[in-house]
mmCIF file of the N, C-alpha and C atoms, coordinates in Angstrom:
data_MODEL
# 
_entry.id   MODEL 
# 
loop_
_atom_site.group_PDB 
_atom_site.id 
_atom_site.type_symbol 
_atom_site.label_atom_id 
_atom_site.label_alt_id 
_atom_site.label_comp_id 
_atom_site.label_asym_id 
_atom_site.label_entity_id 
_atom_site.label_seq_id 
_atom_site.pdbx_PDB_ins_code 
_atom_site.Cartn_x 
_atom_site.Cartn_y 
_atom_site.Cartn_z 
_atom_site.occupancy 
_atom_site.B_iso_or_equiv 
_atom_site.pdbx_formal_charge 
_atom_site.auth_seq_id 
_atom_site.auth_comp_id 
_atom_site.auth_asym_id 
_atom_site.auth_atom_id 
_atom_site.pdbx_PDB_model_num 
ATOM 1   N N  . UNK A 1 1  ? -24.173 -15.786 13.559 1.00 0.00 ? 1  UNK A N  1 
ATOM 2   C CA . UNK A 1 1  ? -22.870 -16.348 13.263 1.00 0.00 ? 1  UNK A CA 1 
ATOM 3   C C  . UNK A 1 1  ? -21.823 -15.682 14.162 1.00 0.00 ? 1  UNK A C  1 
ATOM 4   N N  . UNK A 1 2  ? -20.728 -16.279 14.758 1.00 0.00 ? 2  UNK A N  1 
ATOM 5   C CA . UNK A 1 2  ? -19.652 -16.084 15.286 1.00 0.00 ? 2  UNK A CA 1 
ATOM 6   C C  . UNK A 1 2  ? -18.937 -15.311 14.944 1.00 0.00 ? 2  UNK A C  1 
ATOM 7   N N  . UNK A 1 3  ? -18.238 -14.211 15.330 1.00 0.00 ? 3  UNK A N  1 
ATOM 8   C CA . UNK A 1 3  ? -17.375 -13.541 14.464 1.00 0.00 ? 3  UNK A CA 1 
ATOM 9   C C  . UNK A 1 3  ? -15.886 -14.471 14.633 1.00 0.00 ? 3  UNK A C  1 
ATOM 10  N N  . UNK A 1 4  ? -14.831 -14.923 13.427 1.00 0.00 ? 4  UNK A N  1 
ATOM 11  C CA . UNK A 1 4  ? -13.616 -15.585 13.757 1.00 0.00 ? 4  UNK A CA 1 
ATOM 12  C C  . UNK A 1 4  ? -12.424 -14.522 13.976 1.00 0.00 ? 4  UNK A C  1 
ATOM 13  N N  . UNK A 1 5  ? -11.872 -15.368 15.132 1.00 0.00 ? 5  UNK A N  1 
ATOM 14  C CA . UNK A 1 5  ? -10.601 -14.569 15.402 1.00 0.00 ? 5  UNK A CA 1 
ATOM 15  C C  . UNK A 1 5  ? -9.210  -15.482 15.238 1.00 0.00 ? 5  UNK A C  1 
ATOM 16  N N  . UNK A 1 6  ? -8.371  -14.689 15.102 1.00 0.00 ? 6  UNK A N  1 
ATOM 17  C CA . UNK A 1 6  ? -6.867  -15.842 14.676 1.00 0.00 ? 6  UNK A CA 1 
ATOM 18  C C  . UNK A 1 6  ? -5.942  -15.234 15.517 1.00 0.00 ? 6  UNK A C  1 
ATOM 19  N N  . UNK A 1 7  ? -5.216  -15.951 16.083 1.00 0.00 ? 7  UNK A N  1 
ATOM 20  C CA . UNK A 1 7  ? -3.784  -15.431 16.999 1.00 0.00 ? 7  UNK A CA 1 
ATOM 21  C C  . UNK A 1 7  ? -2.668  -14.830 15.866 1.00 0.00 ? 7  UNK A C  1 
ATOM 22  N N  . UNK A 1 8  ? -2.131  -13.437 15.931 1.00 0.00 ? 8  UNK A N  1 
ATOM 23  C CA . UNK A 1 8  ? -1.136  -13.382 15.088 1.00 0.00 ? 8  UNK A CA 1 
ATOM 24  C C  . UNK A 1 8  ? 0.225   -12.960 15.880 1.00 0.00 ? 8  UNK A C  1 
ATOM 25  N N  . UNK A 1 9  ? 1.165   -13.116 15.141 1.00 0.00 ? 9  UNK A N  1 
ATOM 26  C CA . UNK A 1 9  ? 2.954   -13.092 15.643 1.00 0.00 ? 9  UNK A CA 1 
ATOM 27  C C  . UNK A 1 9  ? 3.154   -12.341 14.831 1.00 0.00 ? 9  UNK A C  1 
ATOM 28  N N  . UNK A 1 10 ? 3.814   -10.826 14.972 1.00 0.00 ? 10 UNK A N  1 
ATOM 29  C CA . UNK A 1 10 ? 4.879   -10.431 14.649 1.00 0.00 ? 10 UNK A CA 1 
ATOM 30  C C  . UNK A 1 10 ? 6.172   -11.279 14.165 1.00 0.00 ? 10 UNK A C  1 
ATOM 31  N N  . UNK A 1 11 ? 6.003   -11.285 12.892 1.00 0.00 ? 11 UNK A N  1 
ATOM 32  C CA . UNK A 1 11 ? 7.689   -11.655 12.394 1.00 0.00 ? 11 UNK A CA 1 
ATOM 33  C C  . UNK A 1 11 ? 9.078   -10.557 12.605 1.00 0.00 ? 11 UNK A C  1 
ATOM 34  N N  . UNK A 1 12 ? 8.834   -9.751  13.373 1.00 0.00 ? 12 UNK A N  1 
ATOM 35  C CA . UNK A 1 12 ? 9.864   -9.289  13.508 1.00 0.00 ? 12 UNK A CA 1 
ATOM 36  C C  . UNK A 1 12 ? 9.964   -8.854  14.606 1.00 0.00 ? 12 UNK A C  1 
ATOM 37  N N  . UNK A 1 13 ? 9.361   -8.637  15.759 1.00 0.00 ? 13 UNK A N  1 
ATOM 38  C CA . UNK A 1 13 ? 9.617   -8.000  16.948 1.00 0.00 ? 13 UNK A CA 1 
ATOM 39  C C  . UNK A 1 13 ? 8.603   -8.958  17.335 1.00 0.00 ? 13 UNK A C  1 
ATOM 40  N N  . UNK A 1 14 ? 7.933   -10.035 17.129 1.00 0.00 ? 14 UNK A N  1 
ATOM 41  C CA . UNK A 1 14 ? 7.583   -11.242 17.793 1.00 0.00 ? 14 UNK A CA 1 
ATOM 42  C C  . UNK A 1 14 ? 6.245   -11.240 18.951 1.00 0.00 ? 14 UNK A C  1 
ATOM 43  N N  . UNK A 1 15 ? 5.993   -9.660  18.489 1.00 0.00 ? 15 UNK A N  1 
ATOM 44  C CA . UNK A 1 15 ? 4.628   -9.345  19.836 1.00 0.00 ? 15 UNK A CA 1 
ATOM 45  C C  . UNK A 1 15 ? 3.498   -10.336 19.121 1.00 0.00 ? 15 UNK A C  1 
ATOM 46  N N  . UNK A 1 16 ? 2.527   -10.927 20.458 1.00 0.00 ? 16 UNK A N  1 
ATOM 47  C CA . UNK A 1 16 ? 1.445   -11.503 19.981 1.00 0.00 ? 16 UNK A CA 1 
ATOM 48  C C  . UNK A 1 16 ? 0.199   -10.897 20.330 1.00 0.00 ? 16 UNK A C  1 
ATOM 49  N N  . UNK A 1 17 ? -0.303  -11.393 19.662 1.00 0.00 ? 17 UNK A N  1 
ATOM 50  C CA . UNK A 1 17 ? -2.109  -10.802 20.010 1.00 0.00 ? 17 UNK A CA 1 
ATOM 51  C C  . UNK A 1 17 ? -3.082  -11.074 18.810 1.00 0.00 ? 17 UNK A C  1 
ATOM 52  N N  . UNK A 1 18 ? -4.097  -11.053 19.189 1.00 0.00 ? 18 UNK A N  1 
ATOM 53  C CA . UNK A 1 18 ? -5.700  -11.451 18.422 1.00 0.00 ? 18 UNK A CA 1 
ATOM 54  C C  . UNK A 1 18 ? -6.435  -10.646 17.587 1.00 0.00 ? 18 UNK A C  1 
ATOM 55  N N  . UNK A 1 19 ? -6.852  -10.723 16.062 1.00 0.00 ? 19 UNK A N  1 
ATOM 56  C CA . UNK A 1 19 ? -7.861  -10.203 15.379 1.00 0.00 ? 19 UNK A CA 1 
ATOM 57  C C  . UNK A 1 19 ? -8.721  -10.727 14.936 1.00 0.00 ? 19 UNK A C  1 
ATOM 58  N N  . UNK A 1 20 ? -9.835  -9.992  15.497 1.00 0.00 ? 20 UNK A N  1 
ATOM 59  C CA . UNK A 1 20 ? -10.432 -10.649 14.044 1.00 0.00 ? 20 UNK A CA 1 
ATOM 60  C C  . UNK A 1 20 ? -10.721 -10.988 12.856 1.00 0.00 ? 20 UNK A C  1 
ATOM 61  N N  . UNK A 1 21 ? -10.978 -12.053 12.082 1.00 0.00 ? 21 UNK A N  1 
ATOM 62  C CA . UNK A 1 21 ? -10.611 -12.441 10.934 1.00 0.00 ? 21 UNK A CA 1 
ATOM 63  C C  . UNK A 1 21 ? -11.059 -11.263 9.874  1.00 0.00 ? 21 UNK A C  1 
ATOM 64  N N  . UNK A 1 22 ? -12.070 -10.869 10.404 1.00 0.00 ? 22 UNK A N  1 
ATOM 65  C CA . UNK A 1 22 ? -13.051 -9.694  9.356  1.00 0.00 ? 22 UNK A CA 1 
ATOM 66  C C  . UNK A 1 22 ? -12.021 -8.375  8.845  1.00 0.00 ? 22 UNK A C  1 
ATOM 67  N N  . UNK A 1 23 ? -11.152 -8.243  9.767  1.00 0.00 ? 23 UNK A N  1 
ATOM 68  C CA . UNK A 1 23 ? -10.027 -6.678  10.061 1.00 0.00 ? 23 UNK A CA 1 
ATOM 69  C C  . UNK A 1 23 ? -9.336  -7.305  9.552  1.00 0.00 ? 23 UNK A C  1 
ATOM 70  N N  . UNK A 1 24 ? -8.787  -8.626  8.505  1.00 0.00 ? 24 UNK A N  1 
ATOM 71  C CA . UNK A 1 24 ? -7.337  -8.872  7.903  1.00 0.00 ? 24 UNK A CA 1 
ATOM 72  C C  . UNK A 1 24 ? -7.444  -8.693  6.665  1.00 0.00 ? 24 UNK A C  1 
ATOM 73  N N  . UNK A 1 25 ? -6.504  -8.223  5.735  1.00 0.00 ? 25 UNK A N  1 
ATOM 74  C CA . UNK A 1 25 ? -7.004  -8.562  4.286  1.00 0.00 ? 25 UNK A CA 1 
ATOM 75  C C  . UNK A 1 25 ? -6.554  -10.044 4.337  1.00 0.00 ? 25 UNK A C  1 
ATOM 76  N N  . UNK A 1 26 ? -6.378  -9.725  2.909  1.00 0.00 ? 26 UNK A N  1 
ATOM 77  C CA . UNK A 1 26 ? -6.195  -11.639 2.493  1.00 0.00 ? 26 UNK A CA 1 
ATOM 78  C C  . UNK A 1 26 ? -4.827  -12.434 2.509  1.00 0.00 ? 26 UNK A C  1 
ATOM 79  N N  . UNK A 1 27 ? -4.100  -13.554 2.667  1.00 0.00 ? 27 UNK A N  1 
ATOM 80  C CA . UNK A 1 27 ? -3.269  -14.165 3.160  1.00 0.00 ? 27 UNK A CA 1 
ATOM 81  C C  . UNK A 1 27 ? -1.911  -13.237 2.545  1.00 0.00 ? 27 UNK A C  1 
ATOM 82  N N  . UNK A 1 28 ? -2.209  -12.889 1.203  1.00 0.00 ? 28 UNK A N  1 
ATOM 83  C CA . UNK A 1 28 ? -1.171  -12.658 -0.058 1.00 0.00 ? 28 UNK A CA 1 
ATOM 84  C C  . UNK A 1 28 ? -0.590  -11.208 0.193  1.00 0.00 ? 28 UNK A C  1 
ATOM 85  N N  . UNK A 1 29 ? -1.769  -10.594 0.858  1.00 0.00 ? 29 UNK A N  1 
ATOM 86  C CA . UNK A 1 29 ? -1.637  -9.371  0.857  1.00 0.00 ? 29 UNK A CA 1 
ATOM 87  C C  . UNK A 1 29 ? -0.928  -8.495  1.752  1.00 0.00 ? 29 UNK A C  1 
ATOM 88  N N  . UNK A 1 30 ? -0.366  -7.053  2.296  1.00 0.00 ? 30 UNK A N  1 
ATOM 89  C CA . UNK A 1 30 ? 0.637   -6.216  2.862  1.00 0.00 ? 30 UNK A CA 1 
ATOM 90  C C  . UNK A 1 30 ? -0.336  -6.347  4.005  1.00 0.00 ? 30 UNK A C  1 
ATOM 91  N N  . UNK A 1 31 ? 0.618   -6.647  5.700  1.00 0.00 ? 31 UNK A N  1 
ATOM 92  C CA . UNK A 1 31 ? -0.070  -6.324  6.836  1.00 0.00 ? 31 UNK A CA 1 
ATOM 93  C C  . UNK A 1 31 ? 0.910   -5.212  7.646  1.00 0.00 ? 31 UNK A C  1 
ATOM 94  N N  . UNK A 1 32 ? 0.497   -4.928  8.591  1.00 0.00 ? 32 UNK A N  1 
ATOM 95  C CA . UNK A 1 32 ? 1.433   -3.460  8.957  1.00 0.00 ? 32 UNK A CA 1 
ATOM 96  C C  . UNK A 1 32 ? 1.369   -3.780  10.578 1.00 0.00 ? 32 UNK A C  1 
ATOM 97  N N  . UNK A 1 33 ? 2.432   -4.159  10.942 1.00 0.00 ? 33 UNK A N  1 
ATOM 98  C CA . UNK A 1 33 ? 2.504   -4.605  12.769 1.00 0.00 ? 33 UNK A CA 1 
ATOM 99  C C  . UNK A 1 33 ? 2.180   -3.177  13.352 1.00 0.00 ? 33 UNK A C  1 
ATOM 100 N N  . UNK A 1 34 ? 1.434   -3.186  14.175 1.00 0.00 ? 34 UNK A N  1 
ATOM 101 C CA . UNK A 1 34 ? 1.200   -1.643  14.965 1.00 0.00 ? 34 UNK A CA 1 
ATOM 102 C C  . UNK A 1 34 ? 2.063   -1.466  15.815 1.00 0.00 ? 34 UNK A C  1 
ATOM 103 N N  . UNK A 1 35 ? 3.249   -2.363  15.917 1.00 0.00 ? 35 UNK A N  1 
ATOM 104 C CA . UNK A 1 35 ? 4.073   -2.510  17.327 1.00 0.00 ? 35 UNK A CA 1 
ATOM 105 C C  . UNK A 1 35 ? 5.174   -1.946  17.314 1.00 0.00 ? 35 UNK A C  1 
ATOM 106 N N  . UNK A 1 36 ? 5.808   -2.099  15.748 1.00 0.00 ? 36 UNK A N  1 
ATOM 107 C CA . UNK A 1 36 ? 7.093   -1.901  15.027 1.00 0.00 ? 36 UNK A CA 1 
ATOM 108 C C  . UNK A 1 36 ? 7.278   -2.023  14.044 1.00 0.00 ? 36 UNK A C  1 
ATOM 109 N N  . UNK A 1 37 ? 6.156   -1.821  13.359 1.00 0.00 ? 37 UNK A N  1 
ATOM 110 C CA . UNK A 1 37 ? 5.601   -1.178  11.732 1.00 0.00 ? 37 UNK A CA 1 
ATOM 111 C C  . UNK A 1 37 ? 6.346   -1.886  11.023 1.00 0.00 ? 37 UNK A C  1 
ATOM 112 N N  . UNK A 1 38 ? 6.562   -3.079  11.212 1.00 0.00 ? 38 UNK A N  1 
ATOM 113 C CA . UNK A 1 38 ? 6.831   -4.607  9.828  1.00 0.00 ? 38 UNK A CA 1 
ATOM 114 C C  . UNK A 1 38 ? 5.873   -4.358  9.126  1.00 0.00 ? 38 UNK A C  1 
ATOM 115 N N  . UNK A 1 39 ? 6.291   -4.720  7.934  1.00 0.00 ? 39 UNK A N  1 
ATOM 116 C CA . UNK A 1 39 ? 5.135   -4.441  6.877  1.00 0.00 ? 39 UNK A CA 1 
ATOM 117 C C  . UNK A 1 39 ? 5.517   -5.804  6.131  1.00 0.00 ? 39 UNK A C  1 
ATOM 118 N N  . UNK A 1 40 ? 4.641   -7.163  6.198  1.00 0.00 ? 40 UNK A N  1 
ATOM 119 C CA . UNK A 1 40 ? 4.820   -7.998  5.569  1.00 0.00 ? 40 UNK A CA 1 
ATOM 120 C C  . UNK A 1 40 ? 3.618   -9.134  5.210  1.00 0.00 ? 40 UNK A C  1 
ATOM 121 N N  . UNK A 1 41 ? 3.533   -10.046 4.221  1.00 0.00 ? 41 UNK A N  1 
ATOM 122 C CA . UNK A 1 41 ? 2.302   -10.621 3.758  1.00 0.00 ? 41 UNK A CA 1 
ATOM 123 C C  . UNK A 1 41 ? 1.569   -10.913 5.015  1.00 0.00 ? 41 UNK A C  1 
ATOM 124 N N  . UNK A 1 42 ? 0.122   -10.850 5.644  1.00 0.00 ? 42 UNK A N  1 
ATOM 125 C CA . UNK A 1 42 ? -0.359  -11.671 6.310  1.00 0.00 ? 42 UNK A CA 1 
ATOM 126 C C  . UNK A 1 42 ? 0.005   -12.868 6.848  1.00 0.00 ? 42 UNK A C  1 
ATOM 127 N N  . UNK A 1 43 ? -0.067  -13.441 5.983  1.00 0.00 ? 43 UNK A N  1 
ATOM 128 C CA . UNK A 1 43 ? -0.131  -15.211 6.024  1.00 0.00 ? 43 UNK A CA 1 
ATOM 129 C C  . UNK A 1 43 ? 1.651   -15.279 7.146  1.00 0.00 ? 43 UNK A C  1 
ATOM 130 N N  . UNK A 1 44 ? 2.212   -14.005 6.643  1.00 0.00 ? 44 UNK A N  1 
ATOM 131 C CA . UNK A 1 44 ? 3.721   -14.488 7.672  1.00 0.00 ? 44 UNK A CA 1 
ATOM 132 C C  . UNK A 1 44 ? 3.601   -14.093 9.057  1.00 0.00 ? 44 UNK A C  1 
ATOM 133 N N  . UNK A 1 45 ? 2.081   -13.379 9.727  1.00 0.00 ? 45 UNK A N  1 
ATOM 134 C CA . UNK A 1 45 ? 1.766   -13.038 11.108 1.00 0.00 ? 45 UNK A CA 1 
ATOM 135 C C  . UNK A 1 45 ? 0.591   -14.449 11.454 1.00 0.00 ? 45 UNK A C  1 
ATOM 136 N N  . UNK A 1 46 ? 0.313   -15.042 10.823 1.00 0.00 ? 46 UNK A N  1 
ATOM 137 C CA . UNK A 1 46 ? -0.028  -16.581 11.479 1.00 0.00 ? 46 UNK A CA 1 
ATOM 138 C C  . UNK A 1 46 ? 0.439   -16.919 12.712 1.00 0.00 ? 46 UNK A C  1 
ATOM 139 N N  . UNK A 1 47 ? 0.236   -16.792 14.054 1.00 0.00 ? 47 UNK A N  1 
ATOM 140 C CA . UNK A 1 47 ? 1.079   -17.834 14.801 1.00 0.00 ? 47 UNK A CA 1 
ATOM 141 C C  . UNK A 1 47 ? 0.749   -19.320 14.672 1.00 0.00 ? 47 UNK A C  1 
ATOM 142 N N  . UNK A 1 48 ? -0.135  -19.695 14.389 1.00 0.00 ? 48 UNK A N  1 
ATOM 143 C CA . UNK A 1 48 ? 0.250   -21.363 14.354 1.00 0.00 ? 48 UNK A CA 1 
ATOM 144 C C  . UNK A 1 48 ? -0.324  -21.410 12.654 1.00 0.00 ? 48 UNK A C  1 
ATOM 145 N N  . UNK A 1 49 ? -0.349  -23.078 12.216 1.00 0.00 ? 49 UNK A N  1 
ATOM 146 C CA . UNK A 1 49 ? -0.766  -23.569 11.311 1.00 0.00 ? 49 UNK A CA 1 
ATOM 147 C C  . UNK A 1 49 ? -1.985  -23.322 10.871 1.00 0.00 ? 49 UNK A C  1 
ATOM 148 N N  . UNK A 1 50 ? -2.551  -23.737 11.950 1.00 0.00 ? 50 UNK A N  1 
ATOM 149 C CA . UNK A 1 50 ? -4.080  -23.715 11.791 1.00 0.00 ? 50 UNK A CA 1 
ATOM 150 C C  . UNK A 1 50 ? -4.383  -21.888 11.480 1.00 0.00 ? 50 UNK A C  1 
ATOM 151 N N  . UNK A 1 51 ? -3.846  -21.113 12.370 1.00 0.00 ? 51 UNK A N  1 
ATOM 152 C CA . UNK A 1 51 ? -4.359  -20.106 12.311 1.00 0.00 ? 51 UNK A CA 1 
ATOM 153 C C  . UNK A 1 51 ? -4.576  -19.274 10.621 1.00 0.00 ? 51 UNK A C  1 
ATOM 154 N N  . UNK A 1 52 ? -3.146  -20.039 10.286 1.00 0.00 ? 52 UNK A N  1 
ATOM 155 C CA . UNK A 1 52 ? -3.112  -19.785 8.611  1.00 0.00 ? 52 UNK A CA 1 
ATOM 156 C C  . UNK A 1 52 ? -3.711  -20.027 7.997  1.00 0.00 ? 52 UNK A C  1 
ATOM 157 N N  . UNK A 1 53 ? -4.505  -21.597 7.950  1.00 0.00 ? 53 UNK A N  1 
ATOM 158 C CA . UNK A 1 53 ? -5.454  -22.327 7.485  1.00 0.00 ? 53 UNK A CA 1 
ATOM 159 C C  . UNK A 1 53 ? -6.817  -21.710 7.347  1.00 0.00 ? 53 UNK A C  1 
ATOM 160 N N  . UNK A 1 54 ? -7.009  -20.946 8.844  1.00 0.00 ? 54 UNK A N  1 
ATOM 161 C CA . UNK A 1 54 ? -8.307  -20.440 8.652  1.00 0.00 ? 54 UNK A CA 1 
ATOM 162 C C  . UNK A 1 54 ? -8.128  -19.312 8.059  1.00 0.00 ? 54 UNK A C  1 
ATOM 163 N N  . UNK A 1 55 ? -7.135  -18.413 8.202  1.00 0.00 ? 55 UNK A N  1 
ATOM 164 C CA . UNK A 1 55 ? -6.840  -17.377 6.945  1.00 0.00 ? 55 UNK A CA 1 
ATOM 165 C C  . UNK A 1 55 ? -7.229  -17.552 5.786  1.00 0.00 ? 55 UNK A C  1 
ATOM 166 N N  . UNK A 1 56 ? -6.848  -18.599 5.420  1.00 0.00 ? 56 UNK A N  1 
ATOM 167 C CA . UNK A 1 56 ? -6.921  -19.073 3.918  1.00 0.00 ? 56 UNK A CA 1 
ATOM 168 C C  . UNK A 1 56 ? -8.616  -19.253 3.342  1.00 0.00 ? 56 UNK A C  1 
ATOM 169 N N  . UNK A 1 57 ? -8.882  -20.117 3.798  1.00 0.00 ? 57 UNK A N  1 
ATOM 170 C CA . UNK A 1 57 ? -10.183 -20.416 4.185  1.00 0.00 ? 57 UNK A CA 1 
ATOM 171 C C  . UNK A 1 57 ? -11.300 -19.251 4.221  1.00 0.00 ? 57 UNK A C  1 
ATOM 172 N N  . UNK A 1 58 ? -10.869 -18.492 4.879  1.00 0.00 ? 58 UNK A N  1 
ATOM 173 C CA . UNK A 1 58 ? -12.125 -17.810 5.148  1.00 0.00 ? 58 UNK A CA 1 
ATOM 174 C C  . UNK A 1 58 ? -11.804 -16.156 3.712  1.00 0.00 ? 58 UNK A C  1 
ATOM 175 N N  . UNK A 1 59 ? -10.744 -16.703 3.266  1.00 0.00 ? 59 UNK A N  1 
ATOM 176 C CA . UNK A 1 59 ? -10.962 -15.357 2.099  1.00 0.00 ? 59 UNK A CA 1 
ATOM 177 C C  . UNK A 1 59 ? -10.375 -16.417 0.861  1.00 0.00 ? 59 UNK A C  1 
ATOM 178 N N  . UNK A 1 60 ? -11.238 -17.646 1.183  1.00 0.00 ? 60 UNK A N  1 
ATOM 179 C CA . UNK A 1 60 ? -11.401 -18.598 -0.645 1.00 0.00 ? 60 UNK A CA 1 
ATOM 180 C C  . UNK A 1 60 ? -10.086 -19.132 -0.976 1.00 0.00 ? 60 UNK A C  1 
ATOM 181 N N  . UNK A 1 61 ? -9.002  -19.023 -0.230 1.00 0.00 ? 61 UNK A N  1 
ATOM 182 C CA . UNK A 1 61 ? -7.873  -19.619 -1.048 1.00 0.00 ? 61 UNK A CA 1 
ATOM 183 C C  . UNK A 1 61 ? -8.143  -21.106 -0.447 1.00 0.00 ? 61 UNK A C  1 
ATOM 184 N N  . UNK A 1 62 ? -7.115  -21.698 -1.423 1.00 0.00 ? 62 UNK A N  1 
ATOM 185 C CA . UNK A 1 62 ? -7.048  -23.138 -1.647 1.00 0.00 ? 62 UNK A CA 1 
ATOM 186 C C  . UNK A 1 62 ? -5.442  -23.134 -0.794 1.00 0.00 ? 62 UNK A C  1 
# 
């Protein structure tokens, strides 16, 4: 199996870059920007739609 990766955005200092899905907690939960230490839900470092989608998805939410 593939390991999945998602593009994420900084909501606050706007840096981008790639994780893999396995290293995120879950959409709901506290993420911590390594760039400029935002500390805010996952699901708000999504850069696109989809990327959220598969967030969701891959840790059971609806």
């Amino acid at each position: 199996m593939q390991e999945a990766w998602i593009q994420l955005q900084c909501p606050d200092c706007t840096t981008e870059w790639e994780q893999r899905l396995s290293e995120l907690p879950a959409s709901g939960e506290r993420f911590q920007c390594d760039h400029c230490d935002a500390y805010t839900p996952t699901a708000e470092f999504a850069k696109t739609t989809r990327d959220l989608e598969v967030l969701r998805e891959m840790n059971g939410e609806e």
